[in-house]
N, C-alpha and C positions, 0 to 999 in steps of 0.2 A: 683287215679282219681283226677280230676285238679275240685276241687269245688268252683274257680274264682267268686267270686261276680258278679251280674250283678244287676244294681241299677233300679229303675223301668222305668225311665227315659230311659235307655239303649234297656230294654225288650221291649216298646211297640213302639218303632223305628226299632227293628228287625224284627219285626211280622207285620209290616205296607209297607215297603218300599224295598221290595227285592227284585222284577221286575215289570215292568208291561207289560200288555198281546199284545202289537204296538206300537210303538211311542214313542212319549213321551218325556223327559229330562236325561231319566232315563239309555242311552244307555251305559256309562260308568262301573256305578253298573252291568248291562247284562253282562258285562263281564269279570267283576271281579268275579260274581257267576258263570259264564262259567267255571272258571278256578279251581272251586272247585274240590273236589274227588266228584264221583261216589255215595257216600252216600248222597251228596247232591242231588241229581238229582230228589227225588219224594218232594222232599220239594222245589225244584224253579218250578217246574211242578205245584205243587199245587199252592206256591204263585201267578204264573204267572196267572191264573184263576183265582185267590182270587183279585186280583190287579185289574183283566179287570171287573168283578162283581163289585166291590166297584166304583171304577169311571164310572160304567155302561157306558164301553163302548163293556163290553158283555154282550146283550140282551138276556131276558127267551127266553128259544127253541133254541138257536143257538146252531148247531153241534156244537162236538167236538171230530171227528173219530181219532182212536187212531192209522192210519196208518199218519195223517198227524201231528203228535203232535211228531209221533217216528222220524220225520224224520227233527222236525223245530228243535227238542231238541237233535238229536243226540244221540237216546237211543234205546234198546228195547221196545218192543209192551208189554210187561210182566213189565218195569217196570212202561211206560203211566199208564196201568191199575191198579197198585199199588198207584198212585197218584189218578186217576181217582175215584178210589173207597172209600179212604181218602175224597175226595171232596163230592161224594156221602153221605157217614158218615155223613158229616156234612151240607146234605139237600141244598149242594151248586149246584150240578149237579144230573142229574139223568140216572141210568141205565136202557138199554129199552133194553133186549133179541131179538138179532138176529138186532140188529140196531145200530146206533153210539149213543155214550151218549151226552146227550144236556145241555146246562146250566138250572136249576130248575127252573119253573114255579109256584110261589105258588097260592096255590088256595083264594079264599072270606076270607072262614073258618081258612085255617092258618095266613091268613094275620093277622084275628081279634085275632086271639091267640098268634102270635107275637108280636102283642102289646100293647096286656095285659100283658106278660113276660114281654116285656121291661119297664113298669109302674111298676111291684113288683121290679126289677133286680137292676135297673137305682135308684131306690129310698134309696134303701141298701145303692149303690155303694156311693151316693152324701154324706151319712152320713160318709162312713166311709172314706171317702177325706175328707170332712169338719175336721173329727174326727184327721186326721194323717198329713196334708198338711203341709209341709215346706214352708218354703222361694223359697226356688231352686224349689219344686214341680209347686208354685206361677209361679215362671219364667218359668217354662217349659210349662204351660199352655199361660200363654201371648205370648210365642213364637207360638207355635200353632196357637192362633187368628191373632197373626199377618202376619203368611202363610196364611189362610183362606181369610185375608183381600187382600193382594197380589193378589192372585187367582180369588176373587171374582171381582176386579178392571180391570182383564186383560180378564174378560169376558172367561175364563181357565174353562169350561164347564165339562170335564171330573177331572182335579187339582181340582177343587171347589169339586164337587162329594165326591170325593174320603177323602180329607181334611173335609169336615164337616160327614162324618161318623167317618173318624180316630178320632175327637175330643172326640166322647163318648170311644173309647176304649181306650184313651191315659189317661181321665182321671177312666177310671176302673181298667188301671196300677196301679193310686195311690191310689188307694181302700186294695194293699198290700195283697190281697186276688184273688188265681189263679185260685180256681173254679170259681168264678164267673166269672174272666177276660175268662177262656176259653168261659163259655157257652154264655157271652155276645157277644165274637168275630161271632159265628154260627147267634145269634140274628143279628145282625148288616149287616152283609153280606147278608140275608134272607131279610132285611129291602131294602137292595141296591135292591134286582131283584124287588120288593114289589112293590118301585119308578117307576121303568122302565116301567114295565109293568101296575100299576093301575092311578100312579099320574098327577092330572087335567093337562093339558099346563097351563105353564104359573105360574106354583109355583114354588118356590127355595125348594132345596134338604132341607136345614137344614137354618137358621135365622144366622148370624153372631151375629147381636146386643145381641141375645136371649143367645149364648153360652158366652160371654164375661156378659152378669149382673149374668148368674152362676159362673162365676169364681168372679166378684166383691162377691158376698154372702159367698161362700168359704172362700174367701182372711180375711173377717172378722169373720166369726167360724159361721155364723147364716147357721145352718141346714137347719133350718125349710124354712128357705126364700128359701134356695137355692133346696132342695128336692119340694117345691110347682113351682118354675120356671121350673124345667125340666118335672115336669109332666103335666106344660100348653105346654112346649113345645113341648113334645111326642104328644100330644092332638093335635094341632096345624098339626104335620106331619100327625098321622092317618085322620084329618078333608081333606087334602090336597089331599086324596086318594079314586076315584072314582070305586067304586068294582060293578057298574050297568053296566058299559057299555061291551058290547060283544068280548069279544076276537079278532075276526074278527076285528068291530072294531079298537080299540086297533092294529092293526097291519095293518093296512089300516092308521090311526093317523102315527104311527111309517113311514113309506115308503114314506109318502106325508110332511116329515117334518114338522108335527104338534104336537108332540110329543119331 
C-alpha cells in the first residue's frame, strides 16, 4: 500500500473543492473527476451536494430524487443511494420513506446545539493551530483571506459562501488532529443549511476582517487572543440568525428575493 504523505495544506483542498453542484468556475476540475474509476463516483456525488450546501446554493427541503442524480452523474440508482445515505450520515440530507430525499432542514433546537459544538470544537482547534502553526501553515491561511477578499469584492455570493465556511475547516486541517477535522466538516455544512434558511437579510455569511485578526493572533502564538476572537465571532454568526420567524415565512423571504 502506497502511504504517500499528504500535508494538511493538500488534505483540506481535497475535501473543499472537488465539484460544485451548477455552475460555477469549477467546470474543468468536473471533468477531470468525470474521468475518474467508478470508485470514485459516491464521493463526487457526495461532494457535489457538499459543494451546493456550503455555497448555499442548495437550499433546506430542495429535492434531490435519485432518478435524476442517476442520470446527471451517469450512474446507478444503488449507487446515488450509497452517496445519498453517506450525506444523510452526516445530517446533510434527509431520508423521507416512499419520497425523494431533500437537502436537511435543521430545526431551532439543533441549530442552538450546533453552536454550542462549534464554540467547544472551534476553541480546541484555535489552540492547537496556535500550538503547531508554521510559516507555510501562515501562508496558507493568508492565501485563503486573500480568495475570501477576491470573492467578497466581486460581490461572488455563492464564492464568498462557500470560502468563508472553507476558512474554519482549512484552518481545523492545521489543528493536525482528524477527529475533530471530521466532526468539524458535518458542523460547518449544518451551519451552511443554518444560514440559508434562519439568517436575518442583509448579514454576511462569515466577517472577512474577523478571520484575518484570527490568523494575525495565531501568526504571533497568542492563544488566548485568538480562541476569544473566534468565539465573538461564532457569537457574532449565531446573533445573525433569526429562529422566530415561520418557515413559511422564511420561504416566502427566499422566492421574493429577500433572502
Amino acid at each position: 500500500m502506497d502511504n504517500k504523505h499528504i500535508s494538511p495544506h493538500e488534505h483540506a483542498n481535497s475535501g473543499l473543492s472537488t465539484i460544485t453542484a451548477a455552475g460555477g468556475d469549477d467546470g474543468d476540475e468536473t471533468l477531470a473527476l468525470g474521468r475518474r474509476g467508478s470508485g470514485d463516483i459516491e464521493q463526487q456525488i457526495y461532494h457535489s451536494v457538499f459543494e451546493g450546501v456550503m455555497s448555499q446554493r442548495l437550499a433546506p427541503g430542495t429535492r434531490l430524487p435519485e432518478a435524476v442524480l442517476s442520470k446527471l452523474f451517469s450512474v446507478s440508482r444503488s449507487t446515488v443511494r450509497k452517496a445519498l445515505q453517506q450525506l444523510a450520515h452526516d445530517h446533510i440530507v434527509e431520508l423521507r420513506p416512499n419520497q425523494s430525499p431533500v437537502v436537511a432542514t435543521p430545526t431551532p433546537e439543533e441549530t442552538r446545539a450546533i453552536f454550542e459544538a462549534r464554540q467547544v470544537m472551534e476553541a480546541a482547534i484555535v489552540r492547537l493551530v496556535t500550538q503547531h502553526a508554521t510559516k507555510d501553515d501562515i501562508a496558507f491561511l493568508r492565501d485563503q483571506l486573500d480568495t475570501e477578499h477576491t470573492a467578497m469584492h466581486r460581490f461572488d455570493q455563492p464564492s464568498w459562501a462557500r470560502l468563508a465556511s472553507s476558512f474554519h475547516l482549512k484552518l481545523a486541517s492545521l489543528a493536525r488532529n482528524a477527529v475533530l477535522q471530521g466532526y468539524l466538516n458535518e458542523l460547518v455544512s449544518r451551519c451552511s443549511l443554518i444560514v440559508a434558511l434562519y439568517e436575518s437579510p442583509g448579514n454576511a455569511t462569515c466577517e472577512h476582517d474577523e478571520h484575518g485578526r484570527i490568523v494575525d493572533c495565531i501568526e504571533r502564538g497568542d492563544a488566548e487572543a485568538a480562541v476569544a476572537l473566534m468565539q465573538a465571532h461564532l457569537d457574532t454568526l449565531e446573533r445573525n440568525i433569526c429562529l422566530d420567524r415561520s418557515e413559511e415565512e422564511h420561504s416566502l423571504a427566499r422566492m421574493l428575493g429577500l433572502r
